[in-house]
TITORLO-176322 format. One record per residue: residue number from 1; residue in one letter; x, y, z of N, C-alpha, C, O, CB in turn. Coordinates in steps of 0.2 Angstrom, whole numbers, padded with zeros to 4 digits. Glycine has a CB too. Layout:
<recs>
{num:NUM; residuo:A; n.xx:X; n.yy:Y; n.zz:Z; ca.xx:X; ca.yy:Y; ca.zz:Z; c.xx:X; c.yy:Y; c.zz:Z; o.xx:X; o.yy:Y; o.zz:Z; cb.xx:X; cb.yy:Y; cb.zz:Z}
...
</recs>
This chain:
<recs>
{num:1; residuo:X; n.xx:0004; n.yy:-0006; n.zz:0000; ca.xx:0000; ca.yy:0000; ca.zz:0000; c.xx:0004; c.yy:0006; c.zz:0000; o.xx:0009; o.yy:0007; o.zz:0005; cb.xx:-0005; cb.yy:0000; cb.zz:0006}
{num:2; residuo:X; n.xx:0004; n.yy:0012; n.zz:-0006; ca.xx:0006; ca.yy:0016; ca.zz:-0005; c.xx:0004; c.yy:0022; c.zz:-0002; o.xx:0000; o.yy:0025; o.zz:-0006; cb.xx:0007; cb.yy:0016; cb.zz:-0009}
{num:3; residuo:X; n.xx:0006; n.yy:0025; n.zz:0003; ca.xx:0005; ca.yy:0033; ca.zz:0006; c.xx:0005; c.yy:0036; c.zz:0001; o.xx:0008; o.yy:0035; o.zz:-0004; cb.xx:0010; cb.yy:0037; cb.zz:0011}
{num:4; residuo:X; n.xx:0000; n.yy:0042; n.zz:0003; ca.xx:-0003; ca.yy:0047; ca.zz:-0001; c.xx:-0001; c.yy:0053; c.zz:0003; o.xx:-0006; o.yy:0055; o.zz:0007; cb.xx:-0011; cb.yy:0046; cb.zz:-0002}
{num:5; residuo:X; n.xx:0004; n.yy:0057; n.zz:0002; ca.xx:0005; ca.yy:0063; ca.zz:0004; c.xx:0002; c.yy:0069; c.zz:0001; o.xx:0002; o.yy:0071; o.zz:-0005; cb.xx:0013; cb.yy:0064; cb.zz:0004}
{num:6; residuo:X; n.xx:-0003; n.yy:0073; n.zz:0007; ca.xx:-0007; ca.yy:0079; ca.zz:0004; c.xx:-0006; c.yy:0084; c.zz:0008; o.xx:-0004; o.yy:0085; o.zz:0014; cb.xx:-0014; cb.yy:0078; cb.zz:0002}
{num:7; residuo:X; n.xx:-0009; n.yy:0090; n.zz:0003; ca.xx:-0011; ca.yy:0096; ca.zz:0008; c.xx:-0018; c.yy:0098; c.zz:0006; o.xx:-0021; o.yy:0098; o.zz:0001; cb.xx:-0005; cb.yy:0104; cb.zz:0006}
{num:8; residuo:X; n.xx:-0021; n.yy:0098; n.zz:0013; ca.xx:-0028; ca.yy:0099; ca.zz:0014; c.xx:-0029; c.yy:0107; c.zz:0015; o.xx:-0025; o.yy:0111; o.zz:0019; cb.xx:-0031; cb.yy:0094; cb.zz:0020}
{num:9; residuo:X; n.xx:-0034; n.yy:0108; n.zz:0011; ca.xx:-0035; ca.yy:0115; ca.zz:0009; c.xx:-0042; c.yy:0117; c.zz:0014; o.xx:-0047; o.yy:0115; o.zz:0011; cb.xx:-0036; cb.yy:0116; cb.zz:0000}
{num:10; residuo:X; n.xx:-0043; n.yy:0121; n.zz:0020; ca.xx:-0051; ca.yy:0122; ca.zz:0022; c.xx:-0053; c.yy:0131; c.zz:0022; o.xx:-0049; o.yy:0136; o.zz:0022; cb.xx:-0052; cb.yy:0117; cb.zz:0031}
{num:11; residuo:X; n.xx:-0057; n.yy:0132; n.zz:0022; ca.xx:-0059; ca.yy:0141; ca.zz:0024; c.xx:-0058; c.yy:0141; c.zz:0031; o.xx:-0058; o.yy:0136; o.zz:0034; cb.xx:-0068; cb.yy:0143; cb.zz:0024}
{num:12; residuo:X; n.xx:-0055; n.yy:0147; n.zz:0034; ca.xx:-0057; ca.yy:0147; ca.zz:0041; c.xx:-0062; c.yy:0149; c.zz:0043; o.xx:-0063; o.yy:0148; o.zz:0049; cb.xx:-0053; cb.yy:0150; cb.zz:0043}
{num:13; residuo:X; n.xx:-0067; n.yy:0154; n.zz:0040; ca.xx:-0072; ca.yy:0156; ca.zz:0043; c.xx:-0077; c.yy:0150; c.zz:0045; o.xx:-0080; o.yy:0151; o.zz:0050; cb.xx:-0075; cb.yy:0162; cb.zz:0038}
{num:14; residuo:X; n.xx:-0077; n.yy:0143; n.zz:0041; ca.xx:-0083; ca.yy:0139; ca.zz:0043; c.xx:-0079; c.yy:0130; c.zz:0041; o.xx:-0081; o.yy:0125; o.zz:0039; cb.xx:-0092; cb.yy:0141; cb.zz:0038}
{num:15; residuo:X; n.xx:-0072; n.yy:0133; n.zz:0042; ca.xx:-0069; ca.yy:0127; ca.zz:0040; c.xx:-0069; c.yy:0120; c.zz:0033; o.xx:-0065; o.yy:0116; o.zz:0033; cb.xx:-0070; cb.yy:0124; cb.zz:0045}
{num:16; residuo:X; n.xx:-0074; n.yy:0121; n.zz:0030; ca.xx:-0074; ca.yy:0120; ca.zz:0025; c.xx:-0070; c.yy:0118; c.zz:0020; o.xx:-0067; o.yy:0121; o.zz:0016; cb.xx:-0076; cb.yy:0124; cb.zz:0024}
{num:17; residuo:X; n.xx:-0070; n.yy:0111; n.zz:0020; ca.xx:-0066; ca.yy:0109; ca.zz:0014; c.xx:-0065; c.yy:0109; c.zz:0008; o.xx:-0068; o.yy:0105; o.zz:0004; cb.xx:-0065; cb.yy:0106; cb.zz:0015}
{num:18; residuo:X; n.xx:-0060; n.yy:0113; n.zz:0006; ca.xx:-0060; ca.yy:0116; ca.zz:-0002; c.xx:-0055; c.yy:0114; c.zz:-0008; o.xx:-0057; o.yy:0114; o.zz:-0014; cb.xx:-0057; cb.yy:0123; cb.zz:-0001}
{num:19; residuo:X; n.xx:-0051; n.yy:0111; n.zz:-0005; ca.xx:-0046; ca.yy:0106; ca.zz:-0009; c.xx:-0042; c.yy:0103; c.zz:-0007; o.xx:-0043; o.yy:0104; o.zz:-0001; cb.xx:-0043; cb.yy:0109; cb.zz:-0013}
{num:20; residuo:X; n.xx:-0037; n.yy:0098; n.zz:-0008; ca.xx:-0031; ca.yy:0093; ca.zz:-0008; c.xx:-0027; c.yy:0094; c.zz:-0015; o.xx:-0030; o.yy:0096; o.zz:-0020; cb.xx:-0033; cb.yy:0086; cb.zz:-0008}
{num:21; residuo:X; n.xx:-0021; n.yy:0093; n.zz:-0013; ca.xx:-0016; ca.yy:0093; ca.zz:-0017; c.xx:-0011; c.yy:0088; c.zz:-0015; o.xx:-0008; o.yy:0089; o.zz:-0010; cb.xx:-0014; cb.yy:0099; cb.zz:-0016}
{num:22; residuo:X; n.xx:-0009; n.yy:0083; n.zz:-0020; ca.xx:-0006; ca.yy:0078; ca.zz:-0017; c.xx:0001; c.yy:0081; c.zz:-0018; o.xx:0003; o.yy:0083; o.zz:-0024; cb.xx:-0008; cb.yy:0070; cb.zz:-0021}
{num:23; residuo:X; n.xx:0006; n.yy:0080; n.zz:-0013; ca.xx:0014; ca.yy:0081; ca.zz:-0013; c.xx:0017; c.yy:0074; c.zz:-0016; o.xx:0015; o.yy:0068; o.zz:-0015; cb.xx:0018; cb.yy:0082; cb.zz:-0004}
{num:24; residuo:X; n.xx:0022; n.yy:0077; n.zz:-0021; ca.xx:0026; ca.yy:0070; ca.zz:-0022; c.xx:0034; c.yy:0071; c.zz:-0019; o.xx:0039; o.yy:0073; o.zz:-0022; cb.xx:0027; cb.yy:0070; cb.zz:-0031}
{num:25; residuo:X; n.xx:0034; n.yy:0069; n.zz:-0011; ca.xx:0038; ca.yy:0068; ca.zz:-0006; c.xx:0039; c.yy:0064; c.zz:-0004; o.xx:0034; o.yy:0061; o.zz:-0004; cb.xx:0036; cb.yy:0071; cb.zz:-0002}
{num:26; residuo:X; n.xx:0044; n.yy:0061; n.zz:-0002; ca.xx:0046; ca.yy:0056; ca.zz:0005; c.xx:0047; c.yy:0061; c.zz:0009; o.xx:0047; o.yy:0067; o.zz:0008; cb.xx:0053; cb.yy:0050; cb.zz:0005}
{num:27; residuo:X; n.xx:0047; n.yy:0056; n.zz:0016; ca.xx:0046; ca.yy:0056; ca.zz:0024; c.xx:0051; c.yy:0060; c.zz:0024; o.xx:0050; o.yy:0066; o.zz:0025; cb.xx:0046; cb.yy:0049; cb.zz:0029}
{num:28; residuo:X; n.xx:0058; n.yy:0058; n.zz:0024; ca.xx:0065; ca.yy:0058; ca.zz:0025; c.xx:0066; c.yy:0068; c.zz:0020; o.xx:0067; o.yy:0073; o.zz:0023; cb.xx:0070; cb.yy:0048; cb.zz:0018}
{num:29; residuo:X; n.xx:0064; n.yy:0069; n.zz:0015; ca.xx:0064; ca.yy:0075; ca.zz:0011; c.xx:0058; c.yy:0080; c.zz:0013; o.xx:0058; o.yy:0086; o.zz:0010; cb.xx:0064; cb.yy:0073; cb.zz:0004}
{num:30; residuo:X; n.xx:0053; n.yy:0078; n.zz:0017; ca.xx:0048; ca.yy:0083; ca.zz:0019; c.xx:0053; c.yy:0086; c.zz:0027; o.xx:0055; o.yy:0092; o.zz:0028; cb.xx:0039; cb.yy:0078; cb.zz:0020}
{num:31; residuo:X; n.xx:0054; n.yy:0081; n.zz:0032; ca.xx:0058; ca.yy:0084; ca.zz:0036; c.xx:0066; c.yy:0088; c.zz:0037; o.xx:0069; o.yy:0091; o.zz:0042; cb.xx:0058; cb.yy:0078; cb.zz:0039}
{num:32; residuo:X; n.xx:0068; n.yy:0087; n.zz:0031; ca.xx:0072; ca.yy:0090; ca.zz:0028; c.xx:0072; c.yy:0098; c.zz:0027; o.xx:0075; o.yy:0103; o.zz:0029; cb.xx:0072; cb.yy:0086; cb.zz:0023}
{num:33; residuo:X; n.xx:0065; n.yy:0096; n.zz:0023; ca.xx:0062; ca.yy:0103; ca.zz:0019; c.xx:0060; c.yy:0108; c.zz:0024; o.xx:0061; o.yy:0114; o.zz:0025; cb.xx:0055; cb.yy:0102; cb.zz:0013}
{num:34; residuo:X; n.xx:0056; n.yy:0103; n.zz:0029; ca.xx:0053; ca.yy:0106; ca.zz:0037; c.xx:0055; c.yy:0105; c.zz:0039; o.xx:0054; o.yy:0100; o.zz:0042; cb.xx:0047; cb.yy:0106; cb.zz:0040}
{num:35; residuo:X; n.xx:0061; n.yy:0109; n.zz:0042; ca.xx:0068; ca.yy:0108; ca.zz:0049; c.xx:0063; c.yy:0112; c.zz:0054; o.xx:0065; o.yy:0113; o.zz:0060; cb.xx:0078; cb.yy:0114; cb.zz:0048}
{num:36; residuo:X; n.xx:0057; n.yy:0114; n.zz:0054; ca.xx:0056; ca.yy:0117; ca.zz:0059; c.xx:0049; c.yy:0114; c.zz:0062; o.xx:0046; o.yy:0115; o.zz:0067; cb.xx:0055; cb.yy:0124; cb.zz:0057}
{num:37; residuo:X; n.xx:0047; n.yy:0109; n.zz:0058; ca.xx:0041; ca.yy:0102; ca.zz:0059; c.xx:0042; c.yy:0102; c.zz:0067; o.xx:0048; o.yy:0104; o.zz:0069; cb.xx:0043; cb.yy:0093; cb.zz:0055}
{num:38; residuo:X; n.xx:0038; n.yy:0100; n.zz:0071; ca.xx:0036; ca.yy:0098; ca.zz:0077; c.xx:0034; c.yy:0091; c.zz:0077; o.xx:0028; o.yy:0091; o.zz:0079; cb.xx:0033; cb.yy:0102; cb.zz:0079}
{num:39; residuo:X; n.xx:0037; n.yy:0084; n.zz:0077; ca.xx:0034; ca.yy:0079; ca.zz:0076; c.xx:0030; c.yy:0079; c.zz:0084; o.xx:0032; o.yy:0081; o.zz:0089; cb.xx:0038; cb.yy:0073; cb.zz:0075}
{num:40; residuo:X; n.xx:0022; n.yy:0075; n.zz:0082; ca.xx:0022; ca.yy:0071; ca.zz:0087; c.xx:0026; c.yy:0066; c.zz:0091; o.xx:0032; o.yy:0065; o.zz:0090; cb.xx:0018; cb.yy:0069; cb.zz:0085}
{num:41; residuo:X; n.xx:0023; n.yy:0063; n.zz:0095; ca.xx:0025; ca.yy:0056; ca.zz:0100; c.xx:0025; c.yy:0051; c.zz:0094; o.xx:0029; o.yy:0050; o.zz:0090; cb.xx:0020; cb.yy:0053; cb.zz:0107}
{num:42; residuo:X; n.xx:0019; n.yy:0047; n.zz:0095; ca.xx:0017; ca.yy:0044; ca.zz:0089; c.xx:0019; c.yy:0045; c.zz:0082; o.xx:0016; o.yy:0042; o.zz:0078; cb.xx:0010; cb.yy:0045; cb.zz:0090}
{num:43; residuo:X; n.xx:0023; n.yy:0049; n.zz:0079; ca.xx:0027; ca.yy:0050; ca.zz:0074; c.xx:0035; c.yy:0049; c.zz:0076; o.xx:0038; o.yy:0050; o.zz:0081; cb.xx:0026; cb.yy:0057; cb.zz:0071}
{num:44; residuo:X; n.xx:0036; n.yy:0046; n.zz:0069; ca.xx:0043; ca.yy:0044; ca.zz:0069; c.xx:0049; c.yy:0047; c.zz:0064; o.xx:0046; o.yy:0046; o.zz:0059; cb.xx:0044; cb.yy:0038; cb.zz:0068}
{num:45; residuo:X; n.xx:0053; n.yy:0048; n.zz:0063; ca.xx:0058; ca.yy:0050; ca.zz:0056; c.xx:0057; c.yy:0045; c.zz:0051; o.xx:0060; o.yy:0047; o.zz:0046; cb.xx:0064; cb.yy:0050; cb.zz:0058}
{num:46; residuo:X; n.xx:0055; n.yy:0040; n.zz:0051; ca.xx:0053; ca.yy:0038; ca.zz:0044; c.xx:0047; c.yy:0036; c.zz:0043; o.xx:0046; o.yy:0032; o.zz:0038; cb.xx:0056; cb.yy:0033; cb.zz:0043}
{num:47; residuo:X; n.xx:0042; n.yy:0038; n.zz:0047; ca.xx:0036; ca.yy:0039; ca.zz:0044; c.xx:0031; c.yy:0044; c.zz:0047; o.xx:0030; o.yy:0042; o.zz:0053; cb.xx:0032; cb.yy:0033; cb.zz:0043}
{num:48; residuo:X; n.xx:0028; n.yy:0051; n.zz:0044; ca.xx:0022; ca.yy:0053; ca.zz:0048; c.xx:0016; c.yy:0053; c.zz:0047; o.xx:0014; o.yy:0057; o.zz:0043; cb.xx:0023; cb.yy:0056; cb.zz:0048}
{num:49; residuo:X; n.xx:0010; n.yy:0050; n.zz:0050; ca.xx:0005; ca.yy:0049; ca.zz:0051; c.xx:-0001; c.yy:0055; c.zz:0051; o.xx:-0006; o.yy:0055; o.zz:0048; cb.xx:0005; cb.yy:0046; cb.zz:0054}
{num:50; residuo:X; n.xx:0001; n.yy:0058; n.zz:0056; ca.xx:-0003; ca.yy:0063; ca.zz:0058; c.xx:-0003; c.yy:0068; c.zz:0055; o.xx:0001; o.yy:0071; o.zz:0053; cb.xx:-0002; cb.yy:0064; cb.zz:0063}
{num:51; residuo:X; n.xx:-0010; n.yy:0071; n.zz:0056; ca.xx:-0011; ca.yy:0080; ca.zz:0052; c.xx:-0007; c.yy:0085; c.zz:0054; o.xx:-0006; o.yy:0086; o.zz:0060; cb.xx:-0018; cb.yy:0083; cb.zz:0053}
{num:52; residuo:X; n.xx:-0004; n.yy:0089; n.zz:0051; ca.xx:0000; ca.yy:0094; ca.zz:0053; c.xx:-0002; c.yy:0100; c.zz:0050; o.xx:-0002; o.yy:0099; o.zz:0044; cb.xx:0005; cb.yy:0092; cb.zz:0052}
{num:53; residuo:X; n.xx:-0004; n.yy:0108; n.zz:0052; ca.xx:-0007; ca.yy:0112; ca.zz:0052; c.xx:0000; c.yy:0116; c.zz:0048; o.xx:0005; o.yy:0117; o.zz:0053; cb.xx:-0011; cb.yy:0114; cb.zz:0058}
{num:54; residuo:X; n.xx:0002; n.yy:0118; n.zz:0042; ca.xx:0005; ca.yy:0121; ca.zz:0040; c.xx:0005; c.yy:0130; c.zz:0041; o.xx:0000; o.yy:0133; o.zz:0039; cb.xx:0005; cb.yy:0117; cb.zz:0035}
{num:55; residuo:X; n.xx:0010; n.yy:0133; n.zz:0043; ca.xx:0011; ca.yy:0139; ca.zz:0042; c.xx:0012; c.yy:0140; c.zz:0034; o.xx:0014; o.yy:0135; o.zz:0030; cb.xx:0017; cb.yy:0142; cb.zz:0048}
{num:56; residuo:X; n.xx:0012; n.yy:0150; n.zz:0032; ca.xx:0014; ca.yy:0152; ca.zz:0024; c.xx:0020; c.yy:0150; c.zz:0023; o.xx:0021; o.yy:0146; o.zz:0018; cb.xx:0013; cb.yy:0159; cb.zz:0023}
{num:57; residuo:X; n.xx:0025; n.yy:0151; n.zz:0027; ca.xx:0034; ca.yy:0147; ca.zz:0025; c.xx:0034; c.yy:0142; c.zz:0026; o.xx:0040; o.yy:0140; o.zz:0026; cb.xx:0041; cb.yy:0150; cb.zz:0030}
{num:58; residuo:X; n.xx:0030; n.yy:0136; n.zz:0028; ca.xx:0033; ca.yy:0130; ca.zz:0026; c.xx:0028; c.yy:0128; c.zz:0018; o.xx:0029; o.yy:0124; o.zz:0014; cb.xx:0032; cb.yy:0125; cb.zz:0034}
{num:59; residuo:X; n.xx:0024; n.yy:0132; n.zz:0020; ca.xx:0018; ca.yy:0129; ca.zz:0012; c.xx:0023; c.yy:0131; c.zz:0007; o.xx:0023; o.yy:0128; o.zz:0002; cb.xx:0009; cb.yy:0135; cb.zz:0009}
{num:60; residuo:X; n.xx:0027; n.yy:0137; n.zz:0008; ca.xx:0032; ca.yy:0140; ca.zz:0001; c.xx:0038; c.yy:0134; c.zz:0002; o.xx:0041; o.yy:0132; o.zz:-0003; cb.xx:0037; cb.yy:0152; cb.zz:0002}
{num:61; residuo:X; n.xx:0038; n.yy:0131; n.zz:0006; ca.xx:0047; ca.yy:0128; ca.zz:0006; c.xx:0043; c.yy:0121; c.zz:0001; o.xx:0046; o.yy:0119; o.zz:-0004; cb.xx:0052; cb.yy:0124; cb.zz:0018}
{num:62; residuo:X; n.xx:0037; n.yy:0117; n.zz:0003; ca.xx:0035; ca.yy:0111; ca.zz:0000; c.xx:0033; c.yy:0117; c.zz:-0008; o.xx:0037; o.yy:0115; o.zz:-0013; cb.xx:0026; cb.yy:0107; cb.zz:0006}
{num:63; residuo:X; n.xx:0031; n.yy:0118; n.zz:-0009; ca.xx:0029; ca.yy:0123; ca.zz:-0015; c.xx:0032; c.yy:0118; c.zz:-0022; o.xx:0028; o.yy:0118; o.zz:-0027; cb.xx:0034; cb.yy:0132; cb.zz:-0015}
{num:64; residuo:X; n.xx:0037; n.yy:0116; n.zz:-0020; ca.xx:0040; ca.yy:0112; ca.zz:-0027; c.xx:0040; c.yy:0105; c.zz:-0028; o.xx:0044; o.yy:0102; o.zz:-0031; cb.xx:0048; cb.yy:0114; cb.zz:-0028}
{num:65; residuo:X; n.xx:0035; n.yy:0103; n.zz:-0024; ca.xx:0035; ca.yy:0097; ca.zz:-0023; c.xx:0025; c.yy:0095; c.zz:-0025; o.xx:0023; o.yy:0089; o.zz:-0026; cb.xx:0039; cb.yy:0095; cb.zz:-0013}
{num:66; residuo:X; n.xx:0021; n.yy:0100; n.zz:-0025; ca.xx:0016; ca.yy:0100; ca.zz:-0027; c.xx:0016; c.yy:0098; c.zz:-0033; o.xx:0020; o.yy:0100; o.zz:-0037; cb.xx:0012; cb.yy:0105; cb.zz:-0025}
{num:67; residuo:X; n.xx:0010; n.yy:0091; n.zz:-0035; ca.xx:0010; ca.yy:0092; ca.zz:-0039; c.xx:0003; c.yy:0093; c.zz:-0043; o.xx:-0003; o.yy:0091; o.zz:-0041; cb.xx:0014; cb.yy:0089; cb.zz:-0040}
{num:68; residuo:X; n.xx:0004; n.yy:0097; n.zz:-0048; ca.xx:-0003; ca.yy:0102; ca.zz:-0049; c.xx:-0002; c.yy:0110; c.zz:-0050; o.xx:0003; o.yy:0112; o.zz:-0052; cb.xx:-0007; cb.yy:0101; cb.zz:-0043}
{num:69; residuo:X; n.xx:-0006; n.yy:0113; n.zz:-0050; ca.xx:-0009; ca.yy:0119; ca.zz:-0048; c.xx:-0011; c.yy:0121; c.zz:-0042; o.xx:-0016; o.yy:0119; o.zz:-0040; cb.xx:-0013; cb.yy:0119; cb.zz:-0050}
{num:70; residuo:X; n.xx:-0008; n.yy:0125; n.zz:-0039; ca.xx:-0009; ca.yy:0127; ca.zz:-0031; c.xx:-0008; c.yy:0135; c.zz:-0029; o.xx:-0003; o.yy:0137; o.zz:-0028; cb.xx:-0003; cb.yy:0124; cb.zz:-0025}
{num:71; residuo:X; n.xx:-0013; n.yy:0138; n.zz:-0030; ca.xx:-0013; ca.yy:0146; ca.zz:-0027; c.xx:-0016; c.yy:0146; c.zz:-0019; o.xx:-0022; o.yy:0144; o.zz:-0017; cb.xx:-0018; cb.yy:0151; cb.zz:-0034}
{num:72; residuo:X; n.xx:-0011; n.yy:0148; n.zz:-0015; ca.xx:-0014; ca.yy:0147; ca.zz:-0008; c.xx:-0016; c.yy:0155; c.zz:-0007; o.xx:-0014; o.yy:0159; o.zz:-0011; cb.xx:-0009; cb.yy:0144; cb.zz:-0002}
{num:73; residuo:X; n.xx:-0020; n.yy:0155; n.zz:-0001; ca.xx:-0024; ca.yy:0161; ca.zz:0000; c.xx:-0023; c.yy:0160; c.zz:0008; o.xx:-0026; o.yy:0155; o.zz:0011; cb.xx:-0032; cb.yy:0161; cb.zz:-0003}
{num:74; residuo:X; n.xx:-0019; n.yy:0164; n.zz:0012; ca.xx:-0018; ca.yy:0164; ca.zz:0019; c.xx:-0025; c.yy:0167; c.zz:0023; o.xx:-0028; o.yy:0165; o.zz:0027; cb.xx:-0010; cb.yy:0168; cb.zz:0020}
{num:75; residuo:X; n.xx:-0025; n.yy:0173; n.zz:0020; ca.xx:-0029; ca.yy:0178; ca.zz:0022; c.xx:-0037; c.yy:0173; c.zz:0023; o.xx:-0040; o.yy:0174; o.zz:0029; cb.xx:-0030; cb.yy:0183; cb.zz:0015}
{num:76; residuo:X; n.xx:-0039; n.yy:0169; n.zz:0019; ca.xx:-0045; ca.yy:0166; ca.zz:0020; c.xx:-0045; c.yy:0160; c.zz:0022; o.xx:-0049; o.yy:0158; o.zz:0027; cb.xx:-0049; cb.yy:0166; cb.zz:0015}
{num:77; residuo:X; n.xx:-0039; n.yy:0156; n.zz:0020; ca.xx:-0038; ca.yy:0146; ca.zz:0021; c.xx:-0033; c.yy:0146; c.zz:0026; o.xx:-0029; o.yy:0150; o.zz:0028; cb.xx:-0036; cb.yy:0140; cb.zz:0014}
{num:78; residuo:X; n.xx:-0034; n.yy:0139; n.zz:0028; ca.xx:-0030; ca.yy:0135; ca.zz:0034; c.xx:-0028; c.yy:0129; c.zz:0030; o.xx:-0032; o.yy:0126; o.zz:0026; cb.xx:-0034; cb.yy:0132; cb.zz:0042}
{num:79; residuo:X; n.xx:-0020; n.yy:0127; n.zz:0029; ca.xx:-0017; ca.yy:0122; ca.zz:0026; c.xx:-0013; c.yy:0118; c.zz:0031; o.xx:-0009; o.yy:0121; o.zz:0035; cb.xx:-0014; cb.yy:0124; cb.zz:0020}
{num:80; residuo:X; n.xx:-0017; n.yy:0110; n.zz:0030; ca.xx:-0015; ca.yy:0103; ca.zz:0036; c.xx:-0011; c.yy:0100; c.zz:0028; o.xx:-0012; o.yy:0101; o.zz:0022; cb.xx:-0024; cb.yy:0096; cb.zz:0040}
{num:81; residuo:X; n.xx:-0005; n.yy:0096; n.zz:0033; ca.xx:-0003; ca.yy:0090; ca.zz:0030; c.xx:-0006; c.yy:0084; c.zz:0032; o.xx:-0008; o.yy:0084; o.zz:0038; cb.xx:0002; cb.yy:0088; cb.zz:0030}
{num:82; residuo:X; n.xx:-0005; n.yy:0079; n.zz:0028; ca.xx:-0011; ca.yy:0074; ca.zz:0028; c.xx:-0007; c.yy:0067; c.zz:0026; o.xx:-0005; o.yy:0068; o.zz:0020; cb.xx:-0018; cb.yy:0076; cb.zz:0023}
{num:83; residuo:X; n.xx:-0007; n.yy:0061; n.zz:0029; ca.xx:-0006; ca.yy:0056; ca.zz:0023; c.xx:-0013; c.yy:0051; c.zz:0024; o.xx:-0016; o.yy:0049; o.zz:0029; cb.xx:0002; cb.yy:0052; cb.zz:0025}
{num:84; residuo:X; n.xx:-0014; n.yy:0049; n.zz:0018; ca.xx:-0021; ca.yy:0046; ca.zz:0015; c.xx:-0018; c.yy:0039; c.zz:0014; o.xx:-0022; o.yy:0035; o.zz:0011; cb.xx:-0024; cb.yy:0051; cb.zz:0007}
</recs>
């Protein structure tokens, strides 16, 4: 089974989920990219599970690893990482 690395896109005013965007990442190059990640307990350096609520500088550091089309909007949305 393969992990599905995403960024989950919601409104903040009613939370609202608006889009996904699948990352083409490993574990090992996302923690890299995010030196400033905060793992959980239950997370490990070679695999993370859990959602993680992305600030605007770490959405720009992953930026090159989306793949697709991704115009983020700080002002209105909240962006989680996700593995599916």
């Amino acid at each position: 089974m393969k992990l599905l690395r995403v960024i989950e896109e919601y409104q903040i005013k009613d939370e609202k989920h608006i889009g996904r965007y699948e990352l083409d990442i490993d574990t090992e190059t996302m923690l890299k990219t995010l030196s400033d990640l905060v793992l959980n307990q239950d997370d490990n350096e070679d695999e993370i599970f859990d959602p993680y609520f992305l600030n605007e500088n770490q959405i720009r550091k992953l930026y090159p690893f989306i793949k697709g089309e991704f115009n983020f909007d700080f002002e209105n949305n909240i962006y989680e990482f996700n593995v599916l």
